[in-house]
N, CA and C atoms as an extended XYZ file, in Angstrom:
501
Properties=species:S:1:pos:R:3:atomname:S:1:resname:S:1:resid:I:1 pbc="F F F"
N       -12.531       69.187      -44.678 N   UNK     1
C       -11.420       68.990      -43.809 CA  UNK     1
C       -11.821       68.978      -42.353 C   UNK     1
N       -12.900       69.814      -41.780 N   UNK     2
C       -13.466       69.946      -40.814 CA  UNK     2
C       -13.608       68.458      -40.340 C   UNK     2
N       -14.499       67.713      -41.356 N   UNK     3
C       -15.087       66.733      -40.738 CA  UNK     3
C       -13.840       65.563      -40.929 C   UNK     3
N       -12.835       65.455      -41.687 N   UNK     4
C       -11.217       64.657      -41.395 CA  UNK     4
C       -10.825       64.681      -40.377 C   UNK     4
N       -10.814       66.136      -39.868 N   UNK     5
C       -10.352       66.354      -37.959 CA  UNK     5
C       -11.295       66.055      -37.290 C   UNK     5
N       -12.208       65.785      -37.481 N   UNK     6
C       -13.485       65.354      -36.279 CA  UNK     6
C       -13.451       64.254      -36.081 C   UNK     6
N       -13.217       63.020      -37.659 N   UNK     7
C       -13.149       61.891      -37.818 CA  UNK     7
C       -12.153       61.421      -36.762 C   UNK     7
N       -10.551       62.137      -36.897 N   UNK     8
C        -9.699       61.766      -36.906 CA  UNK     8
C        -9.582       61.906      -34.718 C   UNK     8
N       -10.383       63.252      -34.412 N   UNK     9
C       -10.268       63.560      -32.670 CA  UNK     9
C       -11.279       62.319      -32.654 C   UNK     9
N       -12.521       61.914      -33.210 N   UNK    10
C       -13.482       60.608      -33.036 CA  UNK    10
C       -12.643       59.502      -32.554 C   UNK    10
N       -12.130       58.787      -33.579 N   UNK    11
C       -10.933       57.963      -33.416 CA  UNK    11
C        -9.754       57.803      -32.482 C   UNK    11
N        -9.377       59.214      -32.285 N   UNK    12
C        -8.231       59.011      -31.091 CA  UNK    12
C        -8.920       58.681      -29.921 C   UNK    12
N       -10.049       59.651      -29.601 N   UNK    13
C       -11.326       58.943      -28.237 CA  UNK    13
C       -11.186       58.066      -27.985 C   UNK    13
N       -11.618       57.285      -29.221 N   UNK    14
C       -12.143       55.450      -29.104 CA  UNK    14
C       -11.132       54.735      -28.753 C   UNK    14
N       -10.108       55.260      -28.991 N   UNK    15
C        -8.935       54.609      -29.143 CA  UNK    15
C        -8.431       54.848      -27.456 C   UNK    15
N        -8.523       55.978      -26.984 N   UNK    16
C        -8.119       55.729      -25.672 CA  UNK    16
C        -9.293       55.678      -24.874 C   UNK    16
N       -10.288       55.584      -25.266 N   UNK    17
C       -11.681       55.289      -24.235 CA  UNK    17
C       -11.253       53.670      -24.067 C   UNK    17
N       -11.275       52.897      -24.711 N   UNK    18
C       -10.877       51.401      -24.024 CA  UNK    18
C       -10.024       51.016      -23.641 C   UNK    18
N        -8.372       51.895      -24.038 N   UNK    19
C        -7.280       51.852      -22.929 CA  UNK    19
C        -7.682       52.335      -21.462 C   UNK    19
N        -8.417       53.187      -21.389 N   UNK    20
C        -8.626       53.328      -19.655 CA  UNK    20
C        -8.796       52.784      -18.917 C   UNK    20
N       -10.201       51.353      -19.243 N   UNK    21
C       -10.060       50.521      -18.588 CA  UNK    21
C        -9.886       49.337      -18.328 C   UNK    21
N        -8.621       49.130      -19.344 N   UNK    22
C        -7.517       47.736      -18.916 CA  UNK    22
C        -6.716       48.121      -18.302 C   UNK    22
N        -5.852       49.355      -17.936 N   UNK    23
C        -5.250       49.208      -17.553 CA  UNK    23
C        -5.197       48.540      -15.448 C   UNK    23
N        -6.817       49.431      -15.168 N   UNK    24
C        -7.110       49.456      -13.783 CA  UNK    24
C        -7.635       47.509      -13.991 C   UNK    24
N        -7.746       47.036      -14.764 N   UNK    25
C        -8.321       45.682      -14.625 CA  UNK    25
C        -7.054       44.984      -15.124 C   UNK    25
N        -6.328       45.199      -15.240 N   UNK    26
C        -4.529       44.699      -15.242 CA  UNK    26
C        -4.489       44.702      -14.268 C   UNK    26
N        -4.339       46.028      -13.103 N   UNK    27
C        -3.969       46.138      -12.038 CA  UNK    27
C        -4.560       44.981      -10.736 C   UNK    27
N        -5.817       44.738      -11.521 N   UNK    28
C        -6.869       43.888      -10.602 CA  UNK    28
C        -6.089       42.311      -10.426 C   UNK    28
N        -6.480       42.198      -11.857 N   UNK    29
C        -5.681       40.980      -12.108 CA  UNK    29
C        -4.326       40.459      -11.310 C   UNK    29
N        -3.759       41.564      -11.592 N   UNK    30
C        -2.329       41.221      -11.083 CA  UNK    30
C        -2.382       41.221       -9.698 C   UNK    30
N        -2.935       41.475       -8.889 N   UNK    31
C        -3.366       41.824       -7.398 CA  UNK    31
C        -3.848       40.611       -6.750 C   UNK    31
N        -4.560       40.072       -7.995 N   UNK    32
C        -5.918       39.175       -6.980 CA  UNK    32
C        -4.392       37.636       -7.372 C   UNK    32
N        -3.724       37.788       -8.524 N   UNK    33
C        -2.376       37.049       -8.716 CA  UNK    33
C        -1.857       36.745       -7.430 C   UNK    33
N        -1.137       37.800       -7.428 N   UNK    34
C        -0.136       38.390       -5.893 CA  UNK    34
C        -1.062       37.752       -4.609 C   UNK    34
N        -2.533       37.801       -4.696 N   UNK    35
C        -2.601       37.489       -3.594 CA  UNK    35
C        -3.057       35.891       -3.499 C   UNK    35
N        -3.855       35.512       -4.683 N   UNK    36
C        -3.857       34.084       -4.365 CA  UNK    36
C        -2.273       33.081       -3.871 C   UNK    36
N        -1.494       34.053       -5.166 N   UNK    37
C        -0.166       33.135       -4.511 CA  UNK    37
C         0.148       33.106       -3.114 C   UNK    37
N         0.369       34.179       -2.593 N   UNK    38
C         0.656       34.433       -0.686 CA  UNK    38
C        -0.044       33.293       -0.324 C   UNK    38
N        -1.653       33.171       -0.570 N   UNK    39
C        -2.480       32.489       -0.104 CA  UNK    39
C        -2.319       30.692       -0.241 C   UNK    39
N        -1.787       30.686       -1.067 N   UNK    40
C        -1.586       29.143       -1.498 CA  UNK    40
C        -0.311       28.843       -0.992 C   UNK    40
N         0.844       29.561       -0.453 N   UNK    41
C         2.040       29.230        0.000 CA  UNK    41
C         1.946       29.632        1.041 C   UNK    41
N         0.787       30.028        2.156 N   UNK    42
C         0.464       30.233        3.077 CA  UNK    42
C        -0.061       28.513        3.486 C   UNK    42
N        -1.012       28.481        2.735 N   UNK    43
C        -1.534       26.999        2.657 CA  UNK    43
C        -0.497       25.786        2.636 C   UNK    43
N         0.020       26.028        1.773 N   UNK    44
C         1.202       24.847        1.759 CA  UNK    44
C         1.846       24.875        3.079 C   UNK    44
N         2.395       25.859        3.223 N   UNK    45
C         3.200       25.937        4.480 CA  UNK    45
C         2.365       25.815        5.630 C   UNK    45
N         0.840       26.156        6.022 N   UNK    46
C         0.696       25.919        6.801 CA  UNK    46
C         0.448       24.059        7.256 C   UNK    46
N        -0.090       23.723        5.629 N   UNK    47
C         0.036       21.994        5.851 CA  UNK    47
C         1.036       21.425        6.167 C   UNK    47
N         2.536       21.918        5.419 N   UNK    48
C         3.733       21.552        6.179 CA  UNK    48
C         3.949       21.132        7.407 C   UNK    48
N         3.705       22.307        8.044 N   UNK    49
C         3.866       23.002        9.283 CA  UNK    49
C         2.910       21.589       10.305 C   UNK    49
N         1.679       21.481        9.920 N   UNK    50
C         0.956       20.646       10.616 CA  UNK    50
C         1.350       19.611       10.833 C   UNK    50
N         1.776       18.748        9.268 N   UNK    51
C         2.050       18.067        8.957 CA  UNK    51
C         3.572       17.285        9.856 C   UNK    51
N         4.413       18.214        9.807 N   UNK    52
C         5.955       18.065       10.797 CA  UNK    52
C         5.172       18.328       11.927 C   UNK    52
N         5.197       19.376       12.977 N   UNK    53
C         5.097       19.904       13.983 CA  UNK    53
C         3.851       18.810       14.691 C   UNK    53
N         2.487       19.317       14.336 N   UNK    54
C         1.604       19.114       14.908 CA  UNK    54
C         1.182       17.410       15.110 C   UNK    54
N         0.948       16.774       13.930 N   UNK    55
C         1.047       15.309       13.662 CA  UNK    55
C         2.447       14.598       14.089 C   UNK    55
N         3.477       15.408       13.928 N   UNK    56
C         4.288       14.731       14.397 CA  UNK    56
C         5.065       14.287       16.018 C   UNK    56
N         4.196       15.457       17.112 N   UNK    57
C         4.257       15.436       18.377 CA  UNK    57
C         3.437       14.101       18.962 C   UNK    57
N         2.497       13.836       18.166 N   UNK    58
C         1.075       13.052       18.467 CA  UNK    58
C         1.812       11.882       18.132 C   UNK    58
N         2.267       11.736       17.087 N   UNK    59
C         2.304        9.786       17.100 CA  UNK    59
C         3.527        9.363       17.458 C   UNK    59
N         3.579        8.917       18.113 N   UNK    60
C         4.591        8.239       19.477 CA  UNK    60
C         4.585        7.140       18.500 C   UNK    60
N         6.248        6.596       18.512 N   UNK    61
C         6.064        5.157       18.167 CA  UNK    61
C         5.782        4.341       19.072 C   UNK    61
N         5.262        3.277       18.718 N   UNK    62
C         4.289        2.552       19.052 CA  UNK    62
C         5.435        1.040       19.186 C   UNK    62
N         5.372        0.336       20.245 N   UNK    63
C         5.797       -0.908       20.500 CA  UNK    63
C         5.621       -2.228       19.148 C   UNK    63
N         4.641       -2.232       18.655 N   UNK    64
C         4.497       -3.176       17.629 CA  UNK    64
C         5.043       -2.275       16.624 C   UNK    64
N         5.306       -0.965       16.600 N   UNK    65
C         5.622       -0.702       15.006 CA  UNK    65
C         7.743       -0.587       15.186 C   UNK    65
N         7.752       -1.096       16.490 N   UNK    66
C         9.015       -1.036       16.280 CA  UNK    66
C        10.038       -2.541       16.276 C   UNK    66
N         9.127       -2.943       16.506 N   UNK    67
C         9.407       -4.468       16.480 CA  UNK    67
C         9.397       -5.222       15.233 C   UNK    67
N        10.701       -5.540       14.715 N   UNK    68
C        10.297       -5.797       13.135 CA  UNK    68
C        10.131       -7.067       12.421 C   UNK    68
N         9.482       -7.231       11.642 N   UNK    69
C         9.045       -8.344       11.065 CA  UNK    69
C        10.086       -9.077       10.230 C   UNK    69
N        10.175      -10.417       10.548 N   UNK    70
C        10.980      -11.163        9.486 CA  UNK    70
C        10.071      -12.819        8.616 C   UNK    70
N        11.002      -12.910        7.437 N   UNK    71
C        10.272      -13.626        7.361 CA  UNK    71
C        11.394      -15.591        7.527 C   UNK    71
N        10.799      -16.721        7.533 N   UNK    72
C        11.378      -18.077        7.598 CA  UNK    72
C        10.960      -18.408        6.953 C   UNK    72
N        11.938      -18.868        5.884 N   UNK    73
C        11.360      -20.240        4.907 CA  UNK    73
C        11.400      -22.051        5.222 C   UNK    73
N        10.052      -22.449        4.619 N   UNK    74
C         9.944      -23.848        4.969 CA  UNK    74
C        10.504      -24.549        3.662 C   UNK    74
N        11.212      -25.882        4.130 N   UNK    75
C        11.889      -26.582        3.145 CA  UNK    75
C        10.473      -26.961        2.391 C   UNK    75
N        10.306      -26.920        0.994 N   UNK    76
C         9.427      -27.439       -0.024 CA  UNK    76
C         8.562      -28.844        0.346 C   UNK    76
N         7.225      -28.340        0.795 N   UNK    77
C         6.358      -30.109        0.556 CA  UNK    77
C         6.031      -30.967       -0.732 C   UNK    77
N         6.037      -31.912       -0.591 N   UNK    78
C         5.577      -32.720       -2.112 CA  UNK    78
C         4.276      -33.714       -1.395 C   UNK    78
N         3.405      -33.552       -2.031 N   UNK    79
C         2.801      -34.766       -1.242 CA  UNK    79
C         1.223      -34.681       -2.603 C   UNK    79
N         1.068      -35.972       -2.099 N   UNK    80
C        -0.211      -36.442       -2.932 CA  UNK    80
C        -1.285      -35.667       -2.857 C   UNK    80
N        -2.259      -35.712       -3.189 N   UNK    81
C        -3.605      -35.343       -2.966 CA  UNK    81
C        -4.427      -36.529       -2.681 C   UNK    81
N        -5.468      -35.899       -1.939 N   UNK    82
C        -7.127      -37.118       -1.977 CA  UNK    82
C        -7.691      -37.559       -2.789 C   UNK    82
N        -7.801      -36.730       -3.773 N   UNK    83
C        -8.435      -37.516       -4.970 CA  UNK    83
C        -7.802      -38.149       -5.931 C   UNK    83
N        -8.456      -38.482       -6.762 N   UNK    84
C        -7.844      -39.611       -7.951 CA  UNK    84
C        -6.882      -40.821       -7.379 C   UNK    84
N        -7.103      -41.424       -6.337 N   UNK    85
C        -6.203      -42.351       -6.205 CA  UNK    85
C        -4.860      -41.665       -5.924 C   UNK    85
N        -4.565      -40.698       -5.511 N   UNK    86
C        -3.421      -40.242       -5.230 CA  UNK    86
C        -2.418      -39.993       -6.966 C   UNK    86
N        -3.319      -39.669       -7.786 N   UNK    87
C        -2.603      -39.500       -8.760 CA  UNK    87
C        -1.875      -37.953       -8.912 C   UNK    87
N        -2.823      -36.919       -7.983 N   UNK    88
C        -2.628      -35.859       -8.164 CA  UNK    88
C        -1.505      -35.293       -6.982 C   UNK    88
N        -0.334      -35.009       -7.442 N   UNK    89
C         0.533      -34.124       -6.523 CA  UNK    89
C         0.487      -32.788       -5.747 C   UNK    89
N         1.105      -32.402       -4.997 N   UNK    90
C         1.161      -30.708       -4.701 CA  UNK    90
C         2.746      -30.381       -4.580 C   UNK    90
N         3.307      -29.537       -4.965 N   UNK    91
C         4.532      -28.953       -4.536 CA  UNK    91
C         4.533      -27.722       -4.785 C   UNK    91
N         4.579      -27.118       -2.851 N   UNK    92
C         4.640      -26.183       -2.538 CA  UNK    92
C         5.642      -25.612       -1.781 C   UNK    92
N         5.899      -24.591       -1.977 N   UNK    93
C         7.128      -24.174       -0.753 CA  UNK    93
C         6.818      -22.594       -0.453 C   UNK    93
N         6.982      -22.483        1.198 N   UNK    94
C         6.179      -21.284        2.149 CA  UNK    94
C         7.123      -20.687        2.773 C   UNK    94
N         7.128      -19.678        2.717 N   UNK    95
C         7.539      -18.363        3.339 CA  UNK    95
C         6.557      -17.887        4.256 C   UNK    95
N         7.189      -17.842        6.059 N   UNK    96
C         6.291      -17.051        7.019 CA  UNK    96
C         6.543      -15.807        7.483 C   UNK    96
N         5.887      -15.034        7.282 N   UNK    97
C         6.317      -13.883        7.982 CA  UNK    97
C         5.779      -13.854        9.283 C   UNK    97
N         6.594      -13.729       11.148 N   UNK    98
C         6.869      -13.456       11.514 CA  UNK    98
C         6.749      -12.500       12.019 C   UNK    98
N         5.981      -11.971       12.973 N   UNK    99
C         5.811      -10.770       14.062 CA  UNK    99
C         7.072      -10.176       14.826 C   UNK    99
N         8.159      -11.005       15.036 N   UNK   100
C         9.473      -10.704       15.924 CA  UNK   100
C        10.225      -11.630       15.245 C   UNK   100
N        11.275      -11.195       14.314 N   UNK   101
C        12.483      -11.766       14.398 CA  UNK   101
C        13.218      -12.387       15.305 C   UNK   101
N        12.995      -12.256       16.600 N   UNK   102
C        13.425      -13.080       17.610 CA  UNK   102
C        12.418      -14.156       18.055 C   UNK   102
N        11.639      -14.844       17.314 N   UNK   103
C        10.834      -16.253       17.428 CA  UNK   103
C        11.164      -17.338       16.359 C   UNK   103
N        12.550      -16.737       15.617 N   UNK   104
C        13.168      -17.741       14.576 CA  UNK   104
C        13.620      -18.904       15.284 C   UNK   104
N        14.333      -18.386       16.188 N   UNK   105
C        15.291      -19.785       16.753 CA  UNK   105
C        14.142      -20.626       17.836 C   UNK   105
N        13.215      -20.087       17.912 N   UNK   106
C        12.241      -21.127       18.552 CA  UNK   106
C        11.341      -22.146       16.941 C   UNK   106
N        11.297      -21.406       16.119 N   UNK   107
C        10.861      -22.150       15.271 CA  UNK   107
C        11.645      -23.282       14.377 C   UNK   107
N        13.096      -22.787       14.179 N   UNK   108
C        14.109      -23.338       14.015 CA  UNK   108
C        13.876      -24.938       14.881 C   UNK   108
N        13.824      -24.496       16.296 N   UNK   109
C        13.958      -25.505       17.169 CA  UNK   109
C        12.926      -26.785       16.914 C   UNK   109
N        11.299      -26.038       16.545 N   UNK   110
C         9.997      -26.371       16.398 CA  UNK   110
C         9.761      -27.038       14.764 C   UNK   110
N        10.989      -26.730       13.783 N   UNK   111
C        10.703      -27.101       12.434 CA  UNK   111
C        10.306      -28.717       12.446 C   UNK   111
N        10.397      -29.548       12.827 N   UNK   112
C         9.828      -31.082       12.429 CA  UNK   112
C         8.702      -31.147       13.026 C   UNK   112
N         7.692      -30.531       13.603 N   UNK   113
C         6.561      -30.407       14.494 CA  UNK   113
C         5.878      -29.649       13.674 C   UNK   113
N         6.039      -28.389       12.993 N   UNK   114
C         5.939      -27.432       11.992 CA  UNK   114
C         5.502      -28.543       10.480 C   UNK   114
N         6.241      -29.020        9.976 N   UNK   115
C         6.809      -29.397        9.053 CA  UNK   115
C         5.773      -31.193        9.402 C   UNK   115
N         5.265      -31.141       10.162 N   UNK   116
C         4.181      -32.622       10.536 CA  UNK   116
C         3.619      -32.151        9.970 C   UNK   116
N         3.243      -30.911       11.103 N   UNK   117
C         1.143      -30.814       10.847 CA  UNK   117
C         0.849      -29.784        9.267 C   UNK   117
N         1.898      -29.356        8.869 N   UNK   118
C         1.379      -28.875        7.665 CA  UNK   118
C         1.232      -30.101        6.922 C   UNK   118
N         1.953      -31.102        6.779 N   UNK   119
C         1.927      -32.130        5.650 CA  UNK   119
C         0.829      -32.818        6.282 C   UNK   119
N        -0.057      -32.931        7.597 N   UNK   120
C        -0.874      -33.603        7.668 CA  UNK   120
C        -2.081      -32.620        6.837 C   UNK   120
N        -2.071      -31.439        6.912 N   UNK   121
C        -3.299      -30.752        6.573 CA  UNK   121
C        -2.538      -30.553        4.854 C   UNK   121
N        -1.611      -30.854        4.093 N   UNK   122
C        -1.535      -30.851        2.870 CA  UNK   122
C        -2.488      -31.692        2.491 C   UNK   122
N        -1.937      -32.665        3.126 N   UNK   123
C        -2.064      -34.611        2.442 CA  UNK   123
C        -3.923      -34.787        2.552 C   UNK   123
N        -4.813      -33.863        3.424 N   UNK   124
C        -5.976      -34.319        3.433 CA  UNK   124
C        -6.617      -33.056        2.364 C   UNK   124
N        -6.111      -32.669        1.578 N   UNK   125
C        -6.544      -31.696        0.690 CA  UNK   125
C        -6.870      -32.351       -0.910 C   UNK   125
N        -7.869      -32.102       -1.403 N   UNK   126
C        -8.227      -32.530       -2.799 CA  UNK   126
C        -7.856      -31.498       -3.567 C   UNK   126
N        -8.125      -31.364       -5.068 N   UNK   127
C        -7.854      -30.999       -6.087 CA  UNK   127
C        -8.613      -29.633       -5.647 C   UNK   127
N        -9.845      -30.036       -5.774 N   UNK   128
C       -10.888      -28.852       -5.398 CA  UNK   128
C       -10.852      -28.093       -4.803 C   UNK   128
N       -10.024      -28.545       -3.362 N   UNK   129
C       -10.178      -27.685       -2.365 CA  UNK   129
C        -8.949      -26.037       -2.852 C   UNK   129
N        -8.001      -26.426       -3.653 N   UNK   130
C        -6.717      -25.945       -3.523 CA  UNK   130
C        -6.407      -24.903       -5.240 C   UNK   130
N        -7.799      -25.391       -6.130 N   UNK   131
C        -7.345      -24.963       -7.920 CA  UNK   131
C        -7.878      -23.284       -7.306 C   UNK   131
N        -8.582      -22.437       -6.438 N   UNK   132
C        -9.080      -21.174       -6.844 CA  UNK   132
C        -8.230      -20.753       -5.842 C   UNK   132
N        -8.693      -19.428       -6.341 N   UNK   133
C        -8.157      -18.423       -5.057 CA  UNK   133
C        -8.473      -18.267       -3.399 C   UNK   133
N        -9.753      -18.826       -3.928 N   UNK   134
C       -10.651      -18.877       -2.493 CA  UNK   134
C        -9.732      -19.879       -1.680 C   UNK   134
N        -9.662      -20.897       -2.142 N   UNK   135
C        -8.777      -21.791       -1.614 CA  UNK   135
C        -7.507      -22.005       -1.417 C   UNK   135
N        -6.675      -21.489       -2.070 N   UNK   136
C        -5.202      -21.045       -1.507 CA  UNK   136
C        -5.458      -20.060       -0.591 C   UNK   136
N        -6.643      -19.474       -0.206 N   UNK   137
C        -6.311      -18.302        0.542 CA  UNK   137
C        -6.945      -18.871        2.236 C   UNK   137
N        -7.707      -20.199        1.972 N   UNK   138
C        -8.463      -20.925        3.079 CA  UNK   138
C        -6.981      -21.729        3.413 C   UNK   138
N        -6.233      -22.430        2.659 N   UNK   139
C        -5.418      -23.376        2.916 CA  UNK   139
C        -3.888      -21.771        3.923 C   UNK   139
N        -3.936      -21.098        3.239 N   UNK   140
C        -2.763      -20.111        4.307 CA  UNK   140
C        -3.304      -19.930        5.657 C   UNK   140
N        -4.282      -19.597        5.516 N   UNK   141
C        -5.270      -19.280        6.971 CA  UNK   141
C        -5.059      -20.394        8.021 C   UNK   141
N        -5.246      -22.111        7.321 N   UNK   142
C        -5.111      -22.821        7.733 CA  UNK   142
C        -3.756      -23.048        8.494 C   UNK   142
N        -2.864      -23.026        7.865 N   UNK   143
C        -1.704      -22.912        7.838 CA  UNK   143
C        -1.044      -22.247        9.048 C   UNK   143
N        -1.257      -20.659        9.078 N   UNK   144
C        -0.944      -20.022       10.003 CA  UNK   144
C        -2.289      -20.006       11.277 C   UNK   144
N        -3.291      -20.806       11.204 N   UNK   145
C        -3.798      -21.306       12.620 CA  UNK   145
C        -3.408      -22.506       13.483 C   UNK   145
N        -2.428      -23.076       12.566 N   UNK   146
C        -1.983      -24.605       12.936 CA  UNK   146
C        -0.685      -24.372       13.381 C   UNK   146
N        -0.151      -23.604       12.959 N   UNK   147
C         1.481      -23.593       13.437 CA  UNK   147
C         1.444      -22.406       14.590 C   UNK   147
N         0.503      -21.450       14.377 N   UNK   148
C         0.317      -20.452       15.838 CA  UNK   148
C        -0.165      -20.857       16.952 C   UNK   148
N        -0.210      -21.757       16.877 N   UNK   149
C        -1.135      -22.689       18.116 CA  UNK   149
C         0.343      -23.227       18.768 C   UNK   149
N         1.637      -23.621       18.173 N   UNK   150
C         2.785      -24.130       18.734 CA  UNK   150
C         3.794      -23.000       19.064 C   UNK   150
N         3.382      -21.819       18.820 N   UNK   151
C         4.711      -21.165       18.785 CA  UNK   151
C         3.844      -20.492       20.147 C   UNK   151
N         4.959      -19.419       21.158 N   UNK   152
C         4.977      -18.901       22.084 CA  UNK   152
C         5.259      -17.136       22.766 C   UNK   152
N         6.556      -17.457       21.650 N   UNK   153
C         7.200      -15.998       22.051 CA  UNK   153
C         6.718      -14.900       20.403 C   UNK   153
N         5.970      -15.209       19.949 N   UNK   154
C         5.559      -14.465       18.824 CA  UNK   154
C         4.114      -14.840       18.151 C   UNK   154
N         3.964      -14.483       17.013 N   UNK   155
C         2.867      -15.263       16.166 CA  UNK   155
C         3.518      -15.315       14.486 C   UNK   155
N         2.814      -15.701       13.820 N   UNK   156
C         2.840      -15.541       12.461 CA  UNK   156
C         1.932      -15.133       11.475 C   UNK   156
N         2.704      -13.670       10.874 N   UNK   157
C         0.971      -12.560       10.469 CA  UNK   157
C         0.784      -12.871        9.306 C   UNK   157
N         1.929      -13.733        8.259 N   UNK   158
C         1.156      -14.159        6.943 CA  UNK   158
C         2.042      -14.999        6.489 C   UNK   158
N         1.303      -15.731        5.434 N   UNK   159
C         1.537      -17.151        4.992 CA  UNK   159
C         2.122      -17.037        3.678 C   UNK   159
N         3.239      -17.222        2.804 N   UNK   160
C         2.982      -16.639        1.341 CA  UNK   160
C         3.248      -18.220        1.102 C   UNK   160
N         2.982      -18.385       -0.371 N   UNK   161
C         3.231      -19.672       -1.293 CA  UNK   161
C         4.329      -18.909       -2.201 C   UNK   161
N         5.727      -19.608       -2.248 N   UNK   162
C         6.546      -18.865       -3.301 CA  UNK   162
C         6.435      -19.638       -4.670 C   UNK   162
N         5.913      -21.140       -4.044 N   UNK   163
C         5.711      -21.932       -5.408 CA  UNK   163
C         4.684      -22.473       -5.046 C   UNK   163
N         3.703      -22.813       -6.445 N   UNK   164
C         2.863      -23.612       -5.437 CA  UNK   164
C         2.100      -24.664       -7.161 C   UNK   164
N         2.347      -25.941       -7.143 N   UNK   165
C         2.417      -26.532       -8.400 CA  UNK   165
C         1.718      -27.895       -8.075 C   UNK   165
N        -0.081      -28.061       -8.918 N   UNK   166
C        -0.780      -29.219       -8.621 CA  UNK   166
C        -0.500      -29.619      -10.105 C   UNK   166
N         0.009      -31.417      -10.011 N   UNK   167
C        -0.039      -32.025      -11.421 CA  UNK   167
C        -0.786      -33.297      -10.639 C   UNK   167
């Protein structure tokens, strides 16, 4: 029986020898918890904070970013191509976007002058020049260097194709 109670005080030991120290490493845990959080909503808030306050004293709007962009559509071209004997067509129709909404009614004014020199620089275009990407993207460029050359009170910052169909 001696050694039942020895067994049995053995056992209770063991039994609270490794409760002792979870509980102080609970405590840890939960601490280093408590404090990363502070720390990370310290963080947040202080990015907030930068973010409104500090960045936001600094950027002044800016004259071009308040000036807003519109865009004009051109009535649809049809026109031949260079090669094959003129067997091959184009029909395209362009959308400009516009640096100042207030350079419409000069272009308005400027549309049959507009509406020349693109169909002159359509009409000297081949098949080749116009099937890749490379080349729809040479022919916009074109486009908006030819018609920015006539306009005055603005420019024009991009060229789109809303249709654009070679047969």
């Amino acid at each position: 029986m001696a050694r039942d109670e020895e067994r049995k005080t053995q056992e209770a030991a063991r039994e609270e020898a490794p409760q002792a120290p979870k509980k102080p490493m609970l405590k840890m845990l939960i601490i280093a918890g408590v404090v990363v959080a502070v720390l990370a909503g310290l963080g947040v808030g202080g990015f907030i904070f930068y973010q409104k306050v500090v960045l936001g004293k600094k950027e002044a709007p800016k004259k071009e970013q308040q000036i807003e962009s519109a865009m004009w559509t051109m009535d649809p071209f049809i026109v031949n191509l260079v090669d094959n004997a003129g067997e091959r067509y184009l029909k395209v129709s362009i959308e400009l976007e516009v640096s100042d909404k207030n350079i419409i009614p000069e272009l308005n004014k400027l549309k049959p002058k507009l509406r020349d020199n693109v169909l002159d620089l359509l009409t000297s275009k081949s098949y080749k020049d116009l099937v890749d990407m490379v080349g729809k993207q040479r022919l916009r460029e074109e486009i908006m260097m030819r018609l920015n050359s006539f306009i005055t009170g603005g420019k024009i910052v991009k060229v789109y194709f809303t249709e654009f169909v070679i047969q």
